[in-house]
C-alpha beads as a LAMMPS data file, in Angstrom:
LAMMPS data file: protein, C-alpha beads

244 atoms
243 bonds

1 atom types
1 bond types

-500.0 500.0 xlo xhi
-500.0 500.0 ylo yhi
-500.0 500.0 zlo zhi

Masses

1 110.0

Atoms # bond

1 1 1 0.000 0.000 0.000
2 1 1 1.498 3.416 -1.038
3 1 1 0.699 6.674 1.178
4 1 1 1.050 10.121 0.037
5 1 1 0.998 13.175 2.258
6 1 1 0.050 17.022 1.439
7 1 1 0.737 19.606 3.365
8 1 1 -1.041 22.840 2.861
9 1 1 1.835 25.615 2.892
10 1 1 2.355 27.758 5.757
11 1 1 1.414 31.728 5.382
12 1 1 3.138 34.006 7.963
13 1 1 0.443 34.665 9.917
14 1 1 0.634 34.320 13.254
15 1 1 -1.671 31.297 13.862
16 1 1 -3.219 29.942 10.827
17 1 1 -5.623 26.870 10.907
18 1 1 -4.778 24.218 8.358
19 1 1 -5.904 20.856 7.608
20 1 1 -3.253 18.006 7.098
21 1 1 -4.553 15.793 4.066
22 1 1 -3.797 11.893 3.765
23 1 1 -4.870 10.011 0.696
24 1 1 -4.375 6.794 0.928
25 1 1 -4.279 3.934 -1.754
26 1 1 -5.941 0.730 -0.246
27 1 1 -5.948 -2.968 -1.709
28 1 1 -9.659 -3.566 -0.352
29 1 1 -12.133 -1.283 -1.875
30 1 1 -15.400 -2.157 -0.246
31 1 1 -17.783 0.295 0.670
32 1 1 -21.386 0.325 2.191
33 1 1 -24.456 -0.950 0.603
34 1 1 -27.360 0.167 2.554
35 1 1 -30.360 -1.635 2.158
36 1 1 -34.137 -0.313 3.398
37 1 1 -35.393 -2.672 6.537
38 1 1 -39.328 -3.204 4.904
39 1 1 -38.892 -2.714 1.343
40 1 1 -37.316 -4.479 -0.467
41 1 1 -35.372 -2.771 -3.842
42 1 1 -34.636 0.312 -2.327
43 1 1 -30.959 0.416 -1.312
44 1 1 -28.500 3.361 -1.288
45 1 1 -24.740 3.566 -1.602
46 1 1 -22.486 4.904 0.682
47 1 1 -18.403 5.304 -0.078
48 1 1 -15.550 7.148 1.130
49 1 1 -14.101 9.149 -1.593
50 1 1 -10.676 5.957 -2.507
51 1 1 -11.243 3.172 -0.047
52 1 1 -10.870 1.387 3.274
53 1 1 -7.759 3.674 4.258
54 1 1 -9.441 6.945 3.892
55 1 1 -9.699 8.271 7.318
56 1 1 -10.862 12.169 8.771
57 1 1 -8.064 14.750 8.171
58 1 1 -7.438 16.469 11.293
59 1 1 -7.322 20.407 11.630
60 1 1 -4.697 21.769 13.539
61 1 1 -3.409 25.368 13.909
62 1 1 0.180 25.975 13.095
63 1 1 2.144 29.119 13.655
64 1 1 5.578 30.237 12.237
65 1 1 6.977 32.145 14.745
66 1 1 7.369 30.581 17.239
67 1 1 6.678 27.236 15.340
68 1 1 3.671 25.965 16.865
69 1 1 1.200 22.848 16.074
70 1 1 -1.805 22.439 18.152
71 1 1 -4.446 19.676 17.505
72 1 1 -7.727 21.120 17.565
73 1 1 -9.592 17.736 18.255
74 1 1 -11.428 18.393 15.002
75 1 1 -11.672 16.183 11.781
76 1 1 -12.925 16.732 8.375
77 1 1 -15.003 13.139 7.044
78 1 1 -15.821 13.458 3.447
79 1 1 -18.039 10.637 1.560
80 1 1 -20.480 9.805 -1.046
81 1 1 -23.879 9.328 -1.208
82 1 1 -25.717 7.524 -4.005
83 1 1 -29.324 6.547 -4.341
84 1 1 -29.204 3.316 -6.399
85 1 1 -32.796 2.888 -6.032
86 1 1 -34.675 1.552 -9.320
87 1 1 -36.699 5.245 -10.506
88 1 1 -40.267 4.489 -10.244
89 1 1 -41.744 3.448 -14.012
90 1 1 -44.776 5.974 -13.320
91 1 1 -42.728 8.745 -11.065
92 1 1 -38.733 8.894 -12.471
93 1 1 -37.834 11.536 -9.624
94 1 1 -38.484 9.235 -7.383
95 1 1 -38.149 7.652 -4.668
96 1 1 -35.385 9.759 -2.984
97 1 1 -32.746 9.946 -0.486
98 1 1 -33.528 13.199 1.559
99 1 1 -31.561 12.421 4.852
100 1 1 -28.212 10.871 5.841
101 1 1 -27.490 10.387 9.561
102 1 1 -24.909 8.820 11.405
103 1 1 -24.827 7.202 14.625
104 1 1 -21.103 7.502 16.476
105 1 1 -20.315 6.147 19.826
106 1 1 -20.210 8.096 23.420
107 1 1 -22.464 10.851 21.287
108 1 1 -20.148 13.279 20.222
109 1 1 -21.701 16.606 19.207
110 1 1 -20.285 19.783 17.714
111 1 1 -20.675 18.887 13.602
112 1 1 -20.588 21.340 11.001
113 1 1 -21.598 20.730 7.163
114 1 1 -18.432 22.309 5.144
115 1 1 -20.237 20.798 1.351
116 1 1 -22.362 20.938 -0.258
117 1 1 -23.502 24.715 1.086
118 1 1 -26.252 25.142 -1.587
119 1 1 -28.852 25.484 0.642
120 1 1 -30.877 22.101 -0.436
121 1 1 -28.953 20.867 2.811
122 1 1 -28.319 21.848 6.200
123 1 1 -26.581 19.478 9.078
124 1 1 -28.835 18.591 12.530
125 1 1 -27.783 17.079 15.589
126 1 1 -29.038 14.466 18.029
127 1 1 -31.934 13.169 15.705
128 1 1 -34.213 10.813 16.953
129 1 1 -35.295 8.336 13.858
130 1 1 -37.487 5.021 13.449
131 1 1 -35.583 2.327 11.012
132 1 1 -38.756 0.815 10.155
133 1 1 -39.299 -2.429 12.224
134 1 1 -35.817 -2.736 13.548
135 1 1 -35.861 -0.016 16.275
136 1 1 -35.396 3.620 17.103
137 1 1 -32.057 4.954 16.642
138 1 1 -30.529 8.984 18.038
139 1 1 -28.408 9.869 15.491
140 1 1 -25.516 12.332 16.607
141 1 1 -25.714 14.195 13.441
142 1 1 -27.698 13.967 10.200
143 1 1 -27.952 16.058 6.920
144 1 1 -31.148 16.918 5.564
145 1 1 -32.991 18.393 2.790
146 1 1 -35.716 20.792 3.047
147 1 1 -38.980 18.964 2.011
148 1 1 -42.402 18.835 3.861
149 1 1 -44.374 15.341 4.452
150 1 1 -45.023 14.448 1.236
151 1 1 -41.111 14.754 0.152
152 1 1 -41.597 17.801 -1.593
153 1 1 -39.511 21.105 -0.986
154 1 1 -41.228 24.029 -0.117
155 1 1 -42.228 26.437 -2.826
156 1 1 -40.608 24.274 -5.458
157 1 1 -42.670 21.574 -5.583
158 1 1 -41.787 20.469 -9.453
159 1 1 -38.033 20.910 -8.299
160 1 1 -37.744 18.390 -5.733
161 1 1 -34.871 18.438 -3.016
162 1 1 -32.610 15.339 -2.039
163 1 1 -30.704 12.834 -4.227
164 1 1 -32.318 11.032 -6.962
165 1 1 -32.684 7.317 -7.984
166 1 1 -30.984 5.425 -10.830
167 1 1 -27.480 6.163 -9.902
168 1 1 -24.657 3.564 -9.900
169 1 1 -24.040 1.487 -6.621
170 1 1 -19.614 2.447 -7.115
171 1 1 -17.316 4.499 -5.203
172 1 1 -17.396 8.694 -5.997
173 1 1 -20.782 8.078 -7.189
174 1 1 -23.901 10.137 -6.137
175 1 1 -23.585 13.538 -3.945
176 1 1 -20.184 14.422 -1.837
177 1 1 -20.580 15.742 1.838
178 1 1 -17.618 16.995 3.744
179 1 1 -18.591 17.500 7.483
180 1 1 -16.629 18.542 10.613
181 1 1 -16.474 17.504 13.949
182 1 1 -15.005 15.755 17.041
183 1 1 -15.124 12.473 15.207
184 1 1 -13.888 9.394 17.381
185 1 1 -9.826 8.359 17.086
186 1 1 -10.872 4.758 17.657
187 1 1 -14.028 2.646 16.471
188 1 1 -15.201 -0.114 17.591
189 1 1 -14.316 -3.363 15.761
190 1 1 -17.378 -4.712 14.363
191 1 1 -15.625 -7.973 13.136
192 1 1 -17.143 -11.190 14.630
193 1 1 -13.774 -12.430 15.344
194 1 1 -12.445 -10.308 17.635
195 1 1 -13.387 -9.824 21.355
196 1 1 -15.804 -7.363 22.820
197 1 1 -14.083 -4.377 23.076
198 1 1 -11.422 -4.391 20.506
199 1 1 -11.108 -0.649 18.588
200 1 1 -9.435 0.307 15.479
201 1 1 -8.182 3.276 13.643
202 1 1 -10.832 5.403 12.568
203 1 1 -11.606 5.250 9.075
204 1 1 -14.579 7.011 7.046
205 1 1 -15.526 3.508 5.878
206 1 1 -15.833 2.655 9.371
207 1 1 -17.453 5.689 10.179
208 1 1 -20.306 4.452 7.782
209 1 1 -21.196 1.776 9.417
210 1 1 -23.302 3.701 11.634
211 1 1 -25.279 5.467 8.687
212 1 1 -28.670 5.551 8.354
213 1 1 -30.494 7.078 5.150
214 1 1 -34.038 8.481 4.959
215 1 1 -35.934 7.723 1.349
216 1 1 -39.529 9.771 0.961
217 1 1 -41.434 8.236 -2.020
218 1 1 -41.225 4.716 -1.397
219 1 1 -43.679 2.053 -2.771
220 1 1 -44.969 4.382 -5.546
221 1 1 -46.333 7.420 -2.365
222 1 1 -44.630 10.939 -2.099
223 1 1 -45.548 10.256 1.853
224 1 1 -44.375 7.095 1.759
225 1 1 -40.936 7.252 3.879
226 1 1 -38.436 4.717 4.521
227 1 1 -34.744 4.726 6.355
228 1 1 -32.013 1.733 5.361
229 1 1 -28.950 0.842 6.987
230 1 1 -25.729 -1.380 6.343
231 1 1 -26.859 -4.639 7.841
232 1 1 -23.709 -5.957 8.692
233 1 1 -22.396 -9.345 6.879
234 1 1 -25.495 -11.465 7.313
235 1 1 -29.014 -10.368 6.665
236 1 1 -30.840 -8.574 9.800
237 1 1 -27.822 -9.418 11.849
238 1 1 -27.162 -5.549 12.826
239 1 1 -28.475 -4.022 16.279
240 1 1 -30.391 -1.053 16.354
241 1 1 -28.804 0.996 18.113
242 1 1 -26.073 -0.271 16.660
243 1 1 -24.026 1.669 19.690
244 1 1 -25.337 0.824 23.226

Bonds

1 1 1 2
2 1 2 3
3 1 3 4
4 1 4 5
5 1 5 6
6 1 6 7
7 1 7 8
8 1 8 9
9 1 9 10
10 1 10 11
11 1 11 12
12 1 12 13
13 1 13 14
14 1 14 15
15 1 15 16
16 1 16 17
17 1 17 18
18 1 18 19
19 1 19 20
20 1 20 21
21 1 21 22
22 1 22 23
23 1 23 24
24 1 24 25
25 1 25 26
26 1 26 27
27 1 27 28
28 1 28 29
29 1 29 30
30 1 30 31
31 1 31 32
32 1 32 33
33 1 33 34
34 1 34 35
35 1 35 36
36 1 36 37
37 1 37 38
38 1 38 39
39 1 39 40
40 1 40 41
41 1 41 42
42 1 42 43
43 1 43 44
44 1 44 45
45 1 45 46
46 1 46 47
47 1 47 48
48 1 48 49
49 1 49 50
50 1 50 51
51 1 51 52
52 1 52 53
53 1 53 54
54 1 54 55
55 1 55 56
56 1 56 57
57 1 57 58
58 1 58 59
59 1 59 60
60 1 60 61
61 1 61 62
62 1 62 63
63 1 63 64
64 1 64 65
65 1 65 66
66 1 66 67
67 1 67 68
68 1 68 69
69 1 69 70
70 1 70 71
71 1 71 72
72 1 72 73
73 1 73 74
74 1 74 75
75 1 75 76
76 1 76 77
77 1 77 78
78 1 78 79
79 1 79 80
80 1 80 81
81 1 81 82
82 1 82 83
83 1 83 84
84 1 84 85
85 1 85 86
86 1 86 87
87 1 87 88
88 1 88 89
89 1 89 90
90 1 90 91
91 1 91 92
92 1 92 93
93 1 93 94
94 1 94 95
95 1 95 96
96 1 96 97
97 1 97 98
98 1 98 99
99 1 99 100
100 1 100 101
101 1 101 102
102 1 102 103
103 1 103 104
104 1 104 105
105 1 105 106
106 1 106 107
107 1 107 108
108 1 108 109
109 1 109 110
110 1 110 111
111 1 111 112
112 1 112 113
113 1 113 114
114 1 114 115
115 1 115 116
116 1 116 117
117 1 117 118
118 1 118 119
119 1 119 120
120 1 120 121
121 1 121 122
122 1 122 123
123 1 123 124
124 1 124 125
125 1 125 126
126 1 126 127
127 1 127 128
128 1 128 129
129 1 129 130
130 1 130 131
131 1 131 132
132 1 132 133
133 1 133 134
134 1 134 135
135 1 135 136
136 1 136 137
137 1 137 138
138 1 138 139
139 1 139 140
140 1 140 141
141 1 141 142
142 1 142 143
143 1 143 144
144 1 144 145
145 1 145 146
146 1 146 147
147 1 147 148
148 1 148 149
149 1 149 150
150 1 150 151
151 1 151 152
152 1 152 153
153 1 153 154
154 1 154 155
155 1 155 156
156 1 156 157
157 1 157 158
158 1 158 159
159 1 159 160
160 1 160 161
161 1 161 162
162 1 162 163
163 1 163 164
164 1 164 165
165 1 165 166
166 1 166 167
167 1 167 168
168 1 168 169
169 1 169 170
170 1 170 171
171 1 171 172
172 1 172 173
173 1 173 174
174 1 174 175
175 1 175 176
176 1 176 177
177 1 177 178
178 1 178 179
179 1 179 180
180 1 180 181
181 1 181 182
182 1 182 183
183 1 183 184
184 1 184 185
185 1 185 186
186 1 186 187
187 1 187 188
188 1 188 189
189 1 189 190
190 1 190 191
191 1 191 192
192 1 192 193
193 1 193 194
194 1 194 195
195 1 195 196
196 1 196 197
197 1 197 198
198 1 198 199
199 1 199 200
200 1 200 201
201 1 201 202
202 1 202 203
203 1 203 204
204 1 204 205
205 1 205 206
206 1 206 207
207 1 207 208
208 1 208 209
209 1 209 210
210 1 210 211
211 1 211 212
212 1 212 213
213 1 213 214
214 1 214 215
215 1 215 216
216 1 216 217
217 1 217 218
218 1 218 219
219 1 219 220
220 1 220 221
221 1 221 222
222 1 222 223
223 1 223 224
224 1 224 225
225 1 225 226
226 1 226 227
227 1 227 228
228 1 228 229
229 1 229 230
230 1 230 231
231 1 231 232
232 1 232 233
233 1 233 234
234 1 234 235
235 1 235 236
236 1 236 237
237 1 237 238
238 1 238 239
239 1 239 240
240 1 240 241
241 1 241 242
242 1 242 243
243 1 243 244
């Protein structure tokens, strides 16, 4: 596995925050399909932006004189979101993915959305959701679009919000959100082989696991709403909360 490192350059200023990028090149590519808990065929998919080594770049401030680096505790998480959902033969729009939480352990809070800043989306915290029949789930963050009951957006109502169906289930594909916050150094290791308690290196891949996604216009109904989740290796083997 190769690793390359950019570092943004240093303006004399006296303290200037910077972010310290790593992209890494990874031999296992997988990323997230999430899958709706009651109906079946809608599915979304969620990707870090190269693969399994991509992990949040940290924002420190640096200063020149005297030289000075000073972790802020914050991290930058950027990822995809595609809605791989079949369009609906008598409504193409639809359905669509109009919400993307995530649930983190020991419920961080202080999130920021950095992209997109169109205004279709804005970034919520400590959201209480329903996934269907498995459970209720607080989310420590979630982005959403702007659309009333029936999945429409306010005053636009031919111009609906939120990402659309049809698009392809591979990594970079779909909408890119870049969000910031105190996300975890350590994760939880969600393999079945390892004991209770074992942590890894946080990586955006593993930061998905915890996502949850919100479809309106499921089952051929605007109002019709749905949320899917990564369900582990095995079907309906993944706890909700996933985070006790």
């Amino acid at each position: 596995m190769s690793t390359s490192t950019f570092r943004a350059p240093i303006v004399r200023n006296p303290l200037l925050p910077v972010a310290i990028v790593v992209v890494a090149s990874a031999i296992s590519l997988s990323a997230h399909v999430i899958k709706s808990v009651d109906v079946p065929g809608v599915t979304a998919f969620v990707s870090s932006p190269t693969g399994n080594s991509d992990a949040p770049v940290p924002l420190v401030w640096q200063s020149v004189t005297p030289p000075l680096t000073i972790d802020t505790g914050l991290r930058v998480a950027c990822f995809y979101v595609a809605n791989s959902t079949a369009p609906d033969p008598d409504n193409p729009d639809w359905p669509r993915i109009t919400s993307v939480g995530f649930e983190l352990p020991a419920s961080p809070s202080g999130f920021a959305l950095l992209d997109p800043l169109d205004g279709d989306w804005r970034l919520v915290e400590g959201v209480e959701t329903t996934v269907g029949s498995r459970g209720v789930v607080t989310l420590d963050f979630a982005l959403v679009t702007s659309v009333n009951p029936t999945g429409r957006t306010p005053g636009r109502p031919h111009d609906p919000s939120g990402i659309p169906p049809g698009q392809a289930a591979v990594r970079r594909s779909g909408t890119r959100f870049c969000v910031s916050g105190p996300f975890p150094a350590t994760l939880p290791d969600l393999r079945t082989t390892v004991p209770p308690g074992t942590v890894m290196p946080t990586t955006i891949e593993g930061l998905i696991n915890g996502v949850v996604v919100g479809f309106h216009g499921v089952a051929g109904q605007h109002q019709g709403v749905d949320a899917g989740i990564w369900d582990a290796v095995l079907p309906n083997t993944r706890p909700v909360p996933m985070y006790q």
